[in-house]
N, C-alpha and C positions, 0 to 999 in steps of 0.2 A: 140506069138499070131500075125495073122496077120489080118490088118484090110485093108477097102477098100477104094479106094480114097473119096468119100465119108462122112465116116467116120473120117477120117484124117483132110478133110476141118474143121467139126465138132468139134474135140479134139485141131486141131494144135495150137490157141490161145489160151489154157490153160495150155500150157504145159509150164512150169519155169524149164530153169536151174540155180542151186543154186552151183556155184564154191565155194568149201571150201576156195582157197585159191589160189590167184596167183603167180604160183613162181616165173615167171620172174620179175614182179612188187614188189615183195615181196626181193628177192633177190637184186633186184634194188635199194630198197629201205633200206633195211639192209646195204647195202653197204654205200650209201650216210652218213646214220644216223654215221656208223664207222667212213667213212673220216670228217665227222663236229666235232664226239668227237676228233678224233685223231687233226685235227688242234687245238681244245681248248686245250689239252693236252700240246704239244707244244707250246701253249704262256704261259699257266699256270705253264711250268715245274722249272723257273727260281722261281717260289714261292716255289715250293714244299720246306716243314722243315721251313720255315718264315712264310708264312701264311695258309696252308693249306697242311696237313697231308696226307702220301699215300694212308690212307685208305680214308680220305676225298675223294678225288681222284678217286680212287678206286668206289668211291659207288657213288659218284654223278656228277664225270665228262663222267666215262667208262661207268656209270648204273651197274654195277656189280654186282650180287644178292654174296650173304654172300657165298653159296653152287659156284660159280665161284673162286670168292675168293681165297677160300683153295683149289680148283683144278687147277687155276692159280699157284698161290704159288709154289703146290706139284711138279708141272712139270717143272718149272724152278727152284727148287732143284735138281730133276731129271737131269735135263741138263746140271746142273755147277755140276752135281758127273760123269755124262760122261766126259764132258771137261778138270775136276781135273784127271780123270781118264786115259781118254785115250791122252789127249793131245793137241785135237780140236774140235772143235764148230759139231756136226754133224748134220748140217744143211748144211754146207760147204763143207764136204764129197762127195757129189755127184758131186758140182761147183768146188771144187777144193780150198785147202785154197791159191793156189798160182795166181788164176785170171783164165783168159778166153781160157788161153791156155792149162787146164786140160780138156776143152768142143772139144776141133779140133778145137780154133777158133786161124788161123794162125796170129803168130806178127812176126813183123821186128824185123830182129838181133839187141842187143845191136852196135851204135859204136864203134869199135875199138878207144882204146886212142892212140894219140899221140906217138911214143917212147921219143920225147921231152920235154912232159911233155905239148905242145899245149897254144895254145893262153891263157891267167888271162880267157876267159870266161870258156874255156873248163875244164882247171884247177879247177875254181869255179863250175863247174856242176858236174866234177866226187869225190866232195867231198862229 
């Protein structure tokens, strides 16, 4: 439909847009809320099995609905049967389990030791 400027004057103050949902703000926000439980986490972990149980944990530091839960759990089963399985984390698979030089990211040669066996420090470093 089209309407005439006119028209338009008439309608345009009653026109409401009603956003479901912002996702950047929303994302934004999601995020924050993860990194605040994640540091409570972190000072509360020195408790965990003394005073406050996984699942405690689990439900009212992480928020965790019951249905996360067991689909948490399921997947980091999942993952220690790949690792028992295949031998490594495959999350590190891609990163390489041996550091930044499995990305192209170039490092400096090891030094060469000594053939003397080199100064007590060098000594103490290549042990």
């Amino acid at each position: 439909m089209i309407i005439t400027p006119e028209e338009w004057e008439i309608i345009s103050s009653e026109i409401i847009f009603d956003y479901r949902k912002d996702s950047y703000f929303t994302e934004l926000k999601e995020g924050e809320l993860m990194k605040g439980r994640l540091d409570l986490l972190n000072v509360a972990d020195t408790y965990i099995g003394k005073y406050f149980s996984k699942q405690y944990i689990k439900k009212h530091v992480l928020r965790f609905t019951d249905e996360q839960i067991d689909r948490i759990e399921d997947e980091i089963a999942d993952e220690k049967a790949v690792i028992e399985k295949q031998g490594t984390d495959p999350l590190l698979v891609g990163y390489g389990a041996m550091g930044p030089t499995s990305m192209g990211i170039p490092q400096a040669p090891p030094a060469p030791m000594p053939q003397d066996g080199g100064s007590p420090e060098q000594q103490e470093m290549a042990k």
